[in-house]
Biopython code that builds the backbone (N, CA, C, O; Angstrom):
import numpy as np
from Bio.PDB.StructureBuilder import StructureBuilder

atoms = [
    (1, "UNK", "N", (11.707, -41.315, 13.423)),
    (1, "UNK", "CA", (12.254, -40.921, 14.704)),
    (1, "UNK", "C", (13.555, -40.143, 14.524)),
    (1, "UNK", "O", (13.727, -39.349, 15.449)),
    (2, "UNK", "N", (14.634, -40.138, 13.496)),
    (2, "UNK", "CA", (15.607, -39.272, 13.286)),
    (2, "UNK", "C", (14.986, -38.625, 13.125)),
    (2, "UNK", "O", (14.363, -38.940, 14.139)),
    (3, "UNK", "N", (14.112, -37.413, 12.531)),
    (3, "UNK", "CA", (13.707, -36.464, 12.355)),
    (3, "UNK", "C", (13.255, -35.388, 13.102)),
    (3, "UNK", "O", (12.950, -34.244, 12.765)),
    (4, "UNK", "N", (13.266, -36.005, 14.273)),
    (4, "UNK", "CA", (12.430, -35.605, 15.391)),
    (4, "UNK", "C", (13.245, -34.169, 16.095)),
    (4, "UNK", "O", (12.811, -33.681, 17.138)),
    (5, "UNK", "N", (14.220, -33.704, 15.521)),
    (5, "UNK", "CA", (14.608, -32.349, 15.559)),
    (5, "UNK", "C", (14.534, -31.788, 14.680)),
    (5, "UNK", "O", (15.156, -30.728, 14.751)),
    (6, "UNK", "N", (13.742, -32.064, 13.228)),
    (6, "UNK", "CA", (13.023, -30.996, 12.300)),
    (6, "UNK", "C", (11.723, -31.161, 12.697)),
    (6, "UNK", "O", (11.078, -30.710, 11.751)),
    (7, "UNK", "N", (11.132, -31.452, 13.340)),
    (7, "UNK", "CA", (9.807, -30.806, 14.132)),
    (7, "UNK", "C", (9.953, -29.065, 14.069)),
    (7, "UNK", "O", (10.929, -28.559, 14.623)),
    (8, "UNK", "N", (8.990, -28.230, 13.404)),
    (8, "UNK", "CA", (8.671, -27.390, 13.572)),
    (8, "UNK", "C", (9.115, -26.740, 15.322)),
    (8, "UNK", "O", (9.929, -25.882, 15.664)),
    (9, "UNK", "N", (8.221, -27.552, 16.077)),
    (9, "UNK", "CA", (8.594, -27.026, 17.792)),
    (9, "UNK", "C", (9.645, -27.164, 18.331)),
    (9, "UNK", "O", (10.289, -26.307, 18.937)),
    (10, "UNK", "N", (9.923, -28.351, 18.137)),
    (10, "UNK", "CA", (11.513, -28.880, 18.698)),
    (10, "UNK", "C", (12.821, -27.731, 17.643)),
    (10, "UNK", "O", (13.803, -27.366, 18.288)),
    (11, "UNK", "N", (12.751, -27.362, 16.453)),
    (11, "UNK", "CA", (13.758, -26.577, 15.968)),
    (11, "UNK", "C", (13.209, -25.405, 16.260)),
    (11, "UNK", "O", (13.852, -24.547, 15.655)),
    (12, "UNK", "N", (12.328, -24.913, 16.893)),
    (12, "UNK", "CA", (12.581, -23.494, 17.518)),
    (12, "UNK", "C", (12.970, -23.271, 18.272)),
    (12, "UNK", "O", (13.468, -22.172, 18.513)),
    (13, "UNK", "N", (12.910, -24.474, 19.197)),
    (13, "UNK", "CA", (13.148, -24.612, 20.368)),
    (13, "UNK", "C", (14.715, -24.429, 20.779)),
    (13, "UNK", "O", (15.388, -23.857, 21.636)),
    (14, "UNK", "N", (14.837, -25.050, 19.937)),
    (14, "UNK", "CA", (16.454, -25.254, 19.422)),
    (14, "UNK", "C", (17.321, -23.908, 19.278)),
    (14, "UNK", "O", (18.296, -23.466, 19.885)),
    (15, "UNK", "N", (16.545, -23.458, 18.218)),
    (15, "UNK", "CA", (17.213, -22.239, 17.839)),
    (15, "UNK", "C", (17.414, -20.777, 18.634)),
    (15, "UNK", "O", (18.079, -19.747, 18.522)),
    (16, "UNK", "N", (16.449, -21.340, 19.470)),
    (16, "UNK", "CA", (15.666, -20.133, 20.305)),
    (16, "UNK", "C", (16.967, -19.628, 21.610)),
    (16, "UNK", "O", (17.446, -18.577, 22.036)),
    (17, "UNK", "N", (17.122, -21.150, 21.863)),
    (17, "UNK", "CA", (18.294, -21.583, 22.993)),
    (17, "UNK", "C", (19.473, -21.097, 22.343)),
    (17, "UNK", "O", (20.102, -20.226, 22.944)),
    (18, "UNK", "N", (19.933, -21.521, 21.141)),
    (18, "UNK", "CA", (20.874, -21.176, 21.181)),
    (18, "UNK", "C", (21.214, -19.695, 20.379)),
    (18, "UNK", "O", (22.408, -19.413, 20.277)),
    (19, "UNK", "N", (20.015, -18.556, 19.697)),
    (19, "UNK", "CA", (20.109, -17.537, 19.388)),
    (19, "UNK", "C", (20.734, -16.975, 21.203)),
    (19, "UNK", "O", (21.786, -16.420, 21.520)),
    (20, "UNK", "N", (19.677, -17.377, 21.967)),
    (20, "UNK", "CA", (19.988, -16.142, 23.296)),
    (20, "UNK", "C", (21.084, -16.568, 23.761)),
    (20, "UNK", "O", (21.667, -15.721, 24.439)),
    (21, "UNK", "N", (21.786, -17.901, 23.634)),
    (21, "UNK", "CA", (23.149, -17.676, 23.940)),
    (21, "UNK", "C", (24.306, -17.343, 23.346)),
    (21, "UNK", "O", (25.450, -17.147, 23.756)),
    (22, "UNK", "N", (23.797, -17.320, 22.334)),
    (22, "UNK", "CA", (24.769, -16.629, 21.264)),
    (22, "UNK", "C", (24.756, -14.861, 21.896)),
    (22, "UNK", "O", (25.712, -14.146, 22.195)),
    (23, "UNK", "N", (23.445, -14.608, 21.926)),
    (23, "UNK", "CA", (23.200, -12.989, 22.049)),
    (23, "UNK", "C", (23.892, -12.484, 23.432)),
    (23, "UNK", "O", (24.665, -11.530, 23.516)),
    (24, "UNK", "N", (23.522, -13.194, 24.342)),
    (24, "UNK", "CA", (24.451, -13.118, 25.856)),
    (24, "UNK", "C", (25.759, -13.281, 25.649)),
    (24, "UNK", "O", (26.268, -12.293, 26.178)),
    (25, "UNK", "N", (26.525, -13.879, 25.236)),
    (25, "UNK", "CA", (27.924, -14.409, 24.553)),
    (25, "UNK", "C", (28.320, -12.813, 24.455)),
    (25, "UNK", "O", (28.882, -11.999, 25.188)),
    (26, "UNK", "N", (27.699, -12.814, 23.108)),
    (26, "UNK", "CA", (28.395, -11.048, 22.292)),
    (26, "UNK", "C", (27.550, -10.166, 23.582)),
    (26, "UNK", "O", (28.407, -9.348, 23.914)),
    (27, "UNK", "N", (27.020, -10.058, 23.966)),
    (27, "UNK", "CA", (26.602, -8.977, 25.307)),
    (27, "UNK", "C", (27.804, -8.536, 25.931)),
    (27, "UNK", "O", (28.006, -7.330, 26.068)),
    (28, "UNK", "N", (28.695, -9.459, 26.357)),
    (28, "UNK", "CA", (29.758, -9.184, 26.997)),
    (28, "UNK", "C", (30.839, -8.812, 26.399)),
    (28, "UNK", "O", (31.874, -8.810, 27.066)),
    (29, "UNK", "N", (30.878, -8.444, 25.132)),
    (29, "UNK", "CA", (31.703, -8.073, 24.409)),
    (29, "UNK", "C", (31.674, -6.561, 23.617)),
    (29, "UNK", "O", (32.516, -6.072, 22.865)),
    (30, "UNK", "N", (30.076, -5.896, 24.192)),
    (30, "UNK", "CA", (29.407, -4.730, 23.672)),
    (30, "UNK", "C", (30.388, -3.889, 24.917)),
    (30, "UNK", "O", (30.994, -4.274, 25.917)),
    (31, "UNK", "N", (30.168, -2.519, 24.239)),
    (31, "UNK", "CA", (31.058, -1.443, 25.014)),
    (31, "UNK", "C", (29.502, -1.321, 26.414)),
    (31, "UNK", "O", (28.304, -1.482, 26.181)),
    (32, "UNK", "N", (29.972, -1.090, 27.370)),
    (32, "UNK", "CA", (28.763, -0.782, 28.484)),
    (32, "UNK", "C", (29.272, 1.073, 28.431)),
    (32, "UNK", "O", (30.342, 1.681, 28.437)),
    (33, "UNK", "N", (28.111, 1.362, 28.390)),
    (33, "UNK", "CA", (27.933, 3.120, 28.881)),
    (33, "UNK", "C", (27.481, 3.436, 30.680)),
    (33, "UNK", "O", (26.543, 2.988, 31.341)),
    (34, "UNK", "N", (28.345, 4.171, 30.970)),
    (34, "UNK", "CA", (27.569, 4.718, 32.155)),
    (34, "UNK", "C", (26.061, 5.799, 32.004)),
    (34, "UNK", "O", (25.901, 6.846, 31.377)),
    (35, "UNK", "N", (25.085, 4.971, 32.908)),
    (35, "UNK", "CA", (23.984, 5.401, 32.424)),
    (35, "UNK", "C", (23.838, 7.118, 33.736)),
    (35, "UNK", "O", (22.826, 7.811, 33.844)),
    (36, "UNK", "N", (24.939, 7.298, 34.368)),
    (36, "UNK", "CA", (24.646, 8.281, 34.922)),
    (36, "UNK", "C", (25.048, 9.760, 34.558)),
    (36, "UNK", "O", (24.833, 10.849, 35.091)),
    (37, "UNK", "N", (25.806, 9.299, 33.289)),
    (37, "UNK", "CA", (26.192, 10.895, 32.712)),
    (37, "UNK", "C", (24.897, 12.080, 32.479)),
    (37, "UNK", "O", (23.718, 11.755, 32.621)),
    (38, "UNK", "N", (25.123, 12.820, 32.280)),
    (38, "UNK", "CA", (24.343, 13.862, 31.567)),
    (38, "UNK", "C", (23.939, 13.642, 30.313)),
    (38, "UNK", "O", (22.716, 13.620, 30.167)),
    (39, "UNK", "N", (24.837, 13.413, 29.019)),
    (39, "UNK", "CA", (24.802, 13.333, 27.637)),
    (39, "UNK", "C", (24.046, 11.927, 27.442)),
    (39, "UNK", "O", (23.836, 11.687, 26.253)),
    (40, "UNK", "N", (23.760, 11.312, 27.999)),
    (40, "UNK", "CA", (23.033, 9.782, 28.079)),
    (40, "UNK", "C", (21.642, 10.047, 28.619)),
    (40, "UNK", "O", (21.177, 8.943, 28.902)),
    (41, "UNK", "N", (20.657, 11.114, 28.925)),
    (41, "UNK", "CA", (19.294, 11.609, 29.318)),
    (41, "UNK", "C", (19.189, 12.695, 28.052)),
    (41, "UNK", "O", (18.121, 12.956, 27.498)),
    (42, "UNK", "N", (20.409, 13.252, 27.708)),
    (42, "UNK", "CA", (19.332, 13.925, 26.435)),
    (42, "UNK", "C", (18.965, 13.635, 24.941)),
    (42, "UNK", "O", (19.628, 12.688, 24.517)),
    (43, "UNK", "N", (18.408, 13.980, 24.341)),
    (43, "UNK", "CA", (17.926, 13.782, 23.339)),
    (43, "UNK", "C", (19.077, 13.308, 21.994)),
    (43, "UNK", "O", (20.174, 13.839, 22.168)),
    (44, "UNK", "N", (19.030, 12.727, 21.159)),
    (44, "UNK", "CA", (19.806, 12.540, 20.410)),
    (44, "UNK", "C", (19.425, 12.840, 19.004)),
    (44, "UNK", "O", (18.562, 12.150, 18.461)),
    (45, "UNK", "N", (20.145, 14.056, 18.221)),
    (45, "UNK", "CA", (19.082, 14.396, 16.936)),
    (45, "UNK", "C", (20.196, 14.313, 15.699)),
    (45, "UNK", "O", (19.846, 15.118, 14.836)),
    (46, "UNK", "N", (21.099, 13.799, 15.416)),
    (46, "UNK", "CA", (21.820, 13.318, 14.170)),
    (46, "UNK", "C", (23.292, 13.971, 14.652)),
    (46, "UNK", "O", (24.104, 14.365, 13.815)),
    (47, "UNK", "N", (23.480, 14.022, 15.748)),
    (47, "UNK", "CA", (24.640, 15.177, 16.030)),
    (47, "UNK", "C", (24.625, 16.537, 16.383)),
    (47, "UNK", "O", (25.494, 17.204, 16.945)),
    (48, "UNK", "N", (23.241, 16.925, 15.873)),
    (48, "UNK", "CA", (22.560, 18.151, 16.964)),
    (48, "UNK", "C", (21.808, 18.237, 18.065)),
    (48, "UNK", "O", (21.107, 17.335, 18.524)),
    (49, "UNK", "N", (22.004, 19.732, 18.657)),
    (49, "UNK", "CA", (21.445, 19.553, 20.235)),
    (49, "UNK", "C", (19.994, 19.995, 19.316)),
    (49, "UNK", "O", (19.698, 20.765, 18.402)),
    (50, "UNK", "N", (19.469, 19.194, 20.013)),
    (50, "UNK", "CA", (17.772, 19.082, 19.658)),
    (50, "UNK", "C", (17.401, 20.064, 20.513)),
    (50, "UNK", "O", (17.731, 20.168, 21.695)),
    (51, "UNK", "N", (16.243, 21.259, 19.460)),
    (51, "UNK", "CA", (15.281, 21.959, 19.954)),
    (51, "UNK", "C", (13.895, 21.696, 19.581)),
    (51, "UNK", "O", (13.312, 20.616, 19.488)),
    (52, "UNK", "N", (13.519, 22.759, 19.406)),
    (52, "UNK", "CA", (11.858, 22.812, 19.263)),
    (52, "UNK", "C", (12.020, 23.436, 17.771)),
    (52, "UNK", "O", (11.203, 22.963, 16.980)),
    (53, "UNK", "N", (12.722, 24.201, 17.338)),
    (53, "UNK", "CA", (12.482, 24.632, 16.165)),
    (53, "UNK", "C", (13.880, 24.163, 15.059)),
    (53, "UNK", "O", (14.877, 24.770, 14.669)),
    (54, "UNK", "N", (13.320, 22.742, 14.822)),
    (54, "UNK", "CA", (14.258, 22.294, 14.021)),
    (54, "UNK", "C", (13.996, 21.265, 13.008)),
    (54, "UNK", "O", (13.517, 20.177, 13.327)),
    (55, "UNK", "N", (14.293, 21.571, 11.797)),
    (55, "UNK", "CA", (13.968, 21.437, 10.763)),
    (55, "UNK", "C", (12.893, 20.205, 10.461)),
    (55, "UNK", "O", (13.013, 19.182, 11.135)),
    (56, "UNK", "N", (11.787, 20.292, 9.404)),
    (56, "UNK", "CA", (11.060, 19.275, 9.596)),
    (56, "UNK", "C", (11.365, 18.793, 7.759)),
    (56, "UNK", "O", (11.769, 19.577, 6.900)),
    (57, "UNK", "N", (11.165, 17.908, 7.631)),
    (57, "UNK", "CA", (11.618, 17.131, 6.186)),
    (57, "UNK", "C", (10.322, 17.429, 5.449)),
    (57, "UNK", "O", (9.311, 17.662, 6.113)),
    (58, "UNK", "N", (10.274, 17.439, 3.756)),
    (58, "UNK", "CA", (9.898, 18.329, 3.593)),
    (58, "UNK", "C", (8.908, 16.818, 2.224)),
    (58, "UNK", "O", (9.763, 16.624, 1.359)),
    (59, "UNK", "N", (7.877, 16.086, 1.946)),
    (59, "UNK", "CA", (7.798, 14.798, 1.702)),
    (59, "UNK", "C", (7.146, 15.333, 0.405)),
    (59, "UNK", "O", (6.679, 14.461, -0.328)),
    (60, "UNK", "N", (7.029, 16.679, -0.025)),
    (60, "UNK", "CA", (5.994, 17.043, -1.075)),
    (60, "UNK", "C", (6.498, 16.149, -2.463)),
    (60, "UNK", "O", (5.661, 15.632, -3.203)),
    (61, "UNK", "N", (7.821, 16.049, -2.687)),
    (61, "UNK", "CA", (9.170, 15.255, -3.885)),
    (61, "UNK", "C", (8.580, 14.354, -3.931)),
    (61, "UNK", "O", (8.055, 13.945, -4.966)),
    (62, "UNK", "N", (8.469, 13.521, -2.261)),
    (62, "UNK", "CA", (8.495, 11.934, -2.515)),
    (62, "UNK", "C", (7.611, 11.241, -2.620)),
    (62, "UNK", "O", (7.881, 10.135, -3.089)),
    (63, "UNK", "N", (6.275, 11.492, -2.285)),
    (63, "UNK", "CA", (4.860, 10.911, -2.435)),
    (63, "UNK", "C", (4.990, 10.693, -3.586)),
    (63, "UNK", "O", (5.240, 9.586, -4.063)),
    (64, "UNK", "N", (4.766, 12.216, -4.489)),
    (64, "UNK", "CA", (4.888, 11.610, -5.953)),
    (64, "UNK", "C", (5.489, 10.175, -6.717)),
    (64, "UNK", "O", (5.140, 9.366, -7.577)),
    (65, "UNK", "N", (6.431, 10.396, -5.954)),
    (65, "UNK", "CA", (7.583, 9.539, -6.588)),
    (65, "UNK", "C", (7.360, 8.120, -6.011)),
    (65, "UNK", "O", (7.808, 7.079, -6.490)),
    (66, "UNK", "N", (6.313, 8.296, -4.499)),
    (66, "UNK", "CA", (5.904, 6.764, -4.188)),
    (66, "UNK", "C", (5.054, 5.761, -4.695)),
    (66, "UNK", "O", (5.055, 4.530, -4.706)),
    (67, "UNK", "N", (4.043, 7.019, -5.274)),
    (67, "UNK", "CA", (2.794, 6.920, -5.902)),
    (67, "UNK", "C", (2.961, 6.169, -7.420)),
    (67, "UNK", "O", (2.383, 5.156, -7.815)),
    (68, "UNK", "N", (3.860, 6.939, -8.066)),
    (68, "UNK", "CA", (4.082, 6.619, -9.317)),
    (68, "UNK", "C", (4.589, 4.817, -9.278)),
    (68, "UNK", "O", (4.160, 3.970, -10.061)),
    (69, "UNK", "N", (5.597, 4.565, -8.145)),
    (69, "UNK", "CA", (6.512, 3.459, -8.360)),
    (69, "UNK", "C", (5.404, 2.276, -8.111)),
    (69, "UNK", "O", (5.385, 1.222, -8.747)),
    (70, "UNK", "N", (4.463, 2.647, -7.047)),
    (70, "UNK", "CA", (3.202, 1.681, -6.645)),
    (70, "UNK", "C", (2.346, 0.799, -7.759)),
    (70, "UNK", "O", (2.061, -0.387, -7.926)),
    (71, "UNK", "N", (2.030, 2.444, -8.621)),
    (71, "UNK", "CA", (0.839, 2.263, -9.898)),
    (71, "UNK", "C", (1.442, 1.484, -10.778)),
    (71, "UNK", "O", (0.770, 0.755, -11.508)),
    (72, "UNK", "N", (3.143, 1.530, -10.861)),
    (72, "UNK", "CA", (3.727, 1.103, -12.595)),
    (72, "UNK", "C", (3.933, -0.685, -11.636)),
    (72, "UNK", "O", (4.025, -1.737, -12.269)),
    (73, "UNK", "N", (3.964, -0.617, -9.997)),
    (73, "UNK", "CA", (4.321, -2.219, -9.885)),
    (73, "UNK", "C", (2.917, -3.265, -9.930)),
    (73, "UNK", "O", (2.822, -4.460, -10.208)),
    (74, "UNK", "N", (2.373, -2.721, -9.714)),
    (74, "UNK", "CA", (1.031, -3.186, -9.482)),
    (74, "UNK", "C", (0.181, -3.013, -10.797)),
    (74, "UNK", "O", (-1.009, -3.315, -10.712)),
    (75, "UNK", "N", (0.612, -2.609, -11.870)),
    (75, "UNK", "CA", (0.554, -3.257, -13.088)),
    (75, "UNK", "C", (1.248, -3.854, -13.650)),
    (75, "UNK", "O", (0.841, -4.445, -14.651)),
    (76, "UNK", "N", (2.223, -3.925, -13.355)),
    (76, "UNK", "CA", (2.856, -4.724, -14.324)),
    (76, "UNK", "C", (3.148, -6.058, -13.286)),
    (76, "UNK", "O", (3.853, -6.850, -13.912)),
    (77, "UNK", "N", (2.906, -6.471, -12.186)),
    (77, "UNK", "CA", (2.110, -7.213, -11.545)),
    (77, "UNK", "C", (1.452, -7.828, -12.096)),
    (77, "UNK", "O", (1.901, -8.833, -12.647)),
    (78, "UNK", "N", (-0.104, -7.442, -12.202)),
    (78, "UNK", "CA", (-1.187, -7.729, -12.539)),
    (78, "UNK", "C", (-0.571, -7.695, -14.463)),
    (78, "UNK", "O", (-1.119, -8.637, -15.036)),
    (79, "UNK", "N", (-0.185, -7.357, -14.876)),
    (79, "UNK", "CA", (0.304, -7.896, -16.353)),
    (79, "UNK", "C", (0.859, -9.283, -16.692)),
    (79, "UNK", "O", (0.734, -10.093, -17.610)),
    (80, "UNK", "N", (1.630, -9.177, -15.366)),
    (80, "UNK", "CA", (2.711, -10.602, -15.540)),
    (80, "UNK", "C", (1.865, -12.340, -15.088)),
    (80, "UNK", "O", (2.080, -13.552, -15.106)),
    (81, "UNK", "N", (0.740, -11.222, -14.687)),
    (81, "UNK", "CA", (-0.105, -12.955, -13.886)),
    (81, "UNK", "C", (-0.959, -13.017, -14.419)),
    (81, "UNK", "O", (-1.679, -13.835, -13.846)),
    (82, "UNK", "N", (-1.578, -12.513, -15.537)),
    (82, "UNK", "CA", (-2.872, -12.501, -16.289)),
    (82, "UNK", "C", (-2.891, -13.379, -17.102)),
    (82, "UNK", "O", (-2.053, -13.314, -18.002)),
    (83, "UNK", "N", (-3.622, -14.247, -17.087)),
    (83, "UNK", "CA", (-3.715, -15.508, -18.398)),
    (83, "UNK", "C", (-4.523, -15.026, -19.427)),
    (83, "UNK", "O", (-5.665, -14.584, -19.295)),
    (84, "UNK", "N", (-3.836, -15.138, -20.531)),
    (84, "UNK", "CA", (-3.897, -14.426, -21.836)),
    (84, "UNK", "C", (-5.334, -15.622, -22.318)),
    (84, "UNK", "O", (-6.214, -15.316, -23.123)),
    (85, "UNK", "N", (-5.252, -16.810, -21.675)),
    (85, "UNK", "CA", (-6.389, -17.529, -22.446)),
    (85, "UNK", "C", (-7.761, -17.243, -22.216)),
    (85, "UNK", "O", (-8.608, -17.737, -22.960)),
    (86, "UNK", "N", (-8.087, -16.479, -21.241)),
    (86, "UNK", "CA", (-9.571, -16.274, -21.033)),
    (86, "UNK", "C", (-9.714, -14.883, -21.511)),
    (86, "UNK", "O", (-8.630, -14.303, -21.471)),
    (87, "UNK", "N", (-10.657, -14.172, -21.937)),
    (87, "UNK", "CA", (-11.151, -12.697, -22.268)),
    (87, "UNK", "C", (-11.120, -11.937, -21.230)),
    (87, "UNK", "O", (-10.679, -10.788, -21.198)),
    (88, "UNK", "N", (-11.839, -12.880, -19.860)),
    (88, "UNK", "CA", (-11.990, -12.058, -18.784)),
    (88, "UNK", "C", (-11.061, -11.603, -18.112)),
    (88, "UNK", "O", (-11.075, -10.490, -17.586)),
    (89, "UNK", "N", (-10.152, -12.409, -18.054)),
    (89, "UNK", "CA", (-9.001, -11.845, -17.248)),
    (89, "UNK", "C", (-7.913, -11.005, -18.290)),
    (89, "UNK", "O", (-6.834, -10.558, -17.902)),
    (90, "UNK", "N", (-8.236, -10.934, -19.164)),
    (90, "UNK", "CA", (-7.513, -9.940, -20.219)),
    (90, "UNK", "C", (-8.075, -8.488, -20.510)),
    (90, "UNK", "O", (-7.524, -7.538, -21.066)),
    (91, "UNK", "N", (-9.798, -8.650, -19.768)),
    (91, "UNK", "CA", (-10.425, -7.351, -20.129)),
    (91, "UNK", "C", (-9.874, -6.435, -18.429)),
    (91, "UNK", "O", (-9.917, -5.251, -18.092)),
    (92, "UNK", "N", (-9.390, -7.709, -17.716)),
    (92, "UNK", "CA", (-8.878, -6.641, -16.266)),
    (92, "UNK", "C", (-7.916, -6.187, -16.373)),
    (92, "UNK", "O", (-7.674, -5.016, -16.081)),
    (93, "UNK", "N", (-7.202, -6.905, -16.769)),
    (93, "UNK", "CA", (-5.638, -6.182, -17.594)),
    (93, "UNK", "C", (-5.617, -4.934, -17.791)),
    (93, "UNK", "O", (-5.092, -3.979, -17.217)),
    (94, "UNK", "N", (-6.547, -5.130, -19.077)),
    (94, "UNK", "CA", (-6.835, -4.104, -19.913)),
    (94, "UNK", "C", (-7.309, -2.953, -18.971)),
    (94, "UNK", "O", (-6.688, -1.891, -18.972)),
    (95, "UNK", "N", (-8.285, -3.120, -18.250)),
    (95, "UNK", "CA", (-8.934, -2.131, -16.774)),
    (95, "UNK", "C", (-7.770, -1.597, -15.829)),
    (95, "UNK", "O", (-7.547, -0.411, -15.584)),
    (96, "UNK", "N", (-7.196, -2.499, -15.430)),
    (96, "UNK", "CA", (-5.921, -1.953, -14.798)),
    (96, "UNK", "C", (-4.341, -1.148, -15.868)),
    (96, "UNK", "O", (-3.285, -0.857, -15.307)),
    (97, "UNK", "N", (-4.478, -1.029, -16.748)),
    (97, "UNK", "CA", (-3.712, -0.914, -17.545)),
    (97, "UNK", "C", (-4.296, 0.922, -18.167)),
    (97, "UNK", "O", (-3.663, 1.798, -18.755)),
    (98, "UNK", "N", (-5.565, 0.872, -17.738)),
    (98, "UNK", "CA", (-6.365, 2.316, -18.094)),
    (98, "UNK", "C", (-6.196, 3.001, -17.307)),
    (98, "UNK", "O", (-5.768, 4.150, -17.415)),
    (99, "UNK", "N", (-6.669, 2.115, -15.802)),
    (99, "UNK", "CA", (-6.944, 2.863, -14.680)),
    (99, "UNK", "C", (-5.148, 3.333, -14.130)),
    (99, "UNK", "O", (-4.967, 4.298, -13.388)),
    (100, "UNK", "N", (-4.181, 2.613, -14.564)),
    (100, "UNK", "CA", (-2.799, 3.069, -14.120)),
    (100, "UNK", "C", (-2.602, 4.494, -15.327)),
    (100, "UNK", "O", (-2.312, 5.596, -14.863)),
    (101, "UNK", "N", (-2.759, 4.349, -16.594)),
    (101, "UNK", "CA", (-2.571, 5.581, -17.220)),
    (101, "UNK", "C", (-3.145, 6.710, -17.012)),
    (101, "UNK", "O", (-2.348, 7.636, -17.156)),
    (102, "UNK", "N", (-4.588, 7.163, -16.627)),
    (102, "UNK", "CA", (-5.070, 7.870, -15.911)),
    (102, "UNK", "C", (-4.601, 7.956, -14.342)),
    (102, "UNK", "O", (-5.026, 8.826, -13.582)),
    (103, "UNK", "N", (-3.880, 7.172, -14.047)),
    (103, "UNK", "CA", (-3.559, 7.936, -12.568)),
    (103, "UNK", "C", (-2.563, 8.287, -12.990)),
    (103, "UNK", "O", (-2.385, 9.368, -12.430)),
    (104, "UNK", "N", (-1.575, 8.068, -13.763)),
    (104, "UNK", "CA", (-0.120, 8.673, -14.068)),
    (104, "UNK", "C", (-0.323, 10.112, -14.346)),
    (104, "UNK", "O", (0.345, 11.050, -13.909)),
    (105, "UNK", "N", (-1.485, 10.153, -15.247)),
    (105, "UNK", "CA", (-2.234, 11.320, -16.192)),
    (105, "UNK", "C", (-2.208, 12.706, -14.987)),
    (105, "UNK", "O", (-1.728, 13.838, -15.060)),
    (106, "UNK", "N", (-3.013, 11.933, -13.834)),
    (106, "UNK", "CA", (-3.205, 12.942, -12.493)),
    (106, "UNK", "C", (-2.197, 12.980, -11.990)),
    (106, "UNK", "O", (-2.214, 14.105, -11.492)),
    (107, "UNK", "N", (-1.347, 12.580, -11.761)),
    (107, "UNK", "CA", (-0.017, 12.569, -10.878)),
    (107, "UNK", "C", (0.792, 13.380, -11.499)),
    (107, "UNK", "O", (1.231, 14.383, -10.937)),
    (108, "UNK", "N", (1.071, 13.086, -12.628)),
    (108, "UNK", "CA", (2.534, 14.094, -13.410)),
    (108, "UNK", "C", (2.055, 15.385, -14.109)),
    (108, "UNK", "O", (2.869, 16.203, -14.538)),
    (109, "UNK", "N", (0.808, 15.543, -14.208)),
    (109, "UNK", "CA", (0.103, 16.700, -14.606)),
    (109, "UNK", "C", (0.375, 17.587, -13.656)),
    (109, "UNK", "O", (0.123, 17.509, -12.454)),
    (110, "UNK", "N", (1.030, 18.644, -14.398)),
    (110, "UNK", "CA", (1.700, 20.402, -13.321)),
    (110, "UNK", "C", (0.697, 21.269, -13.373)),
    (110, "UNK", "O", (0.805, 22.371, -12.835)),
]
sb = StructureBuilder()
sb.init_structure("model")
sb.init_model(0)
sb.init_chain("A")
sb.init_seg("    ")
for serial, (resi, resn, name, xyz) in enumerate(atoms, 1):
    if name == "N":
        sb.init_residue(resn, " ", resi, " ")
    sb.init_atom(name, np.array(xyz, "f"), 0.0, 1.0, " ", f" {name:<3s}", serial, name[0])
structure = sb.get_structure()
């Protein structure tokens, strides 16, 4: 019966109450904006006035570079959890350990 506020339900319950009064608390302490200006309806683009023809980011660099970080975690992943005592799970290793060098093979190949 002490416990009965580490109940799963009862400590959310808990927490729940007192996150939103915490959050209402600091509410009143946030700067308020007038929502009837002008500069508060338009667009907001990093400090520029946003158009239609403005610059788009350019991702050709970074795929690569996502691709690569994926293949080397997800083997060496699958390296770090492989039990060395059975064959079978050493011949997947080994499978994943091929199949990551051949994709590196395609990836960094110019």
């Amino acid at each position: 019966m002490n416990n009965i506020l580490l109940a799963p339900p009862i400590a959310f319950i808990i927490l729940l109450v007192f996150i939103s009064l915490f959050s209402f608390l600091l509410s009143r302490l946030s700067i308020h904006v007038n929502k009837n200006r002008s500069e508060s309806k338009k667009a907001y683009a990093c400090g520029e006035d946003f158009s239609e023809n403005m610059i788009q980011p350019d991702y050709s660099q970074f795929f690569p570079f996502a691709f690569f970080f994926t293949i080397l975690h997800v083997v060496a992943l699958m390296i770090a959890t492989v039990s060395l005592m059975t064959i079978g799970s050493l011949t997947i290793a080994m499978v994943y350990i091929l199949g990551a060098v051949i994709g590196l093979v395609i990836l960094l190949r110019k």
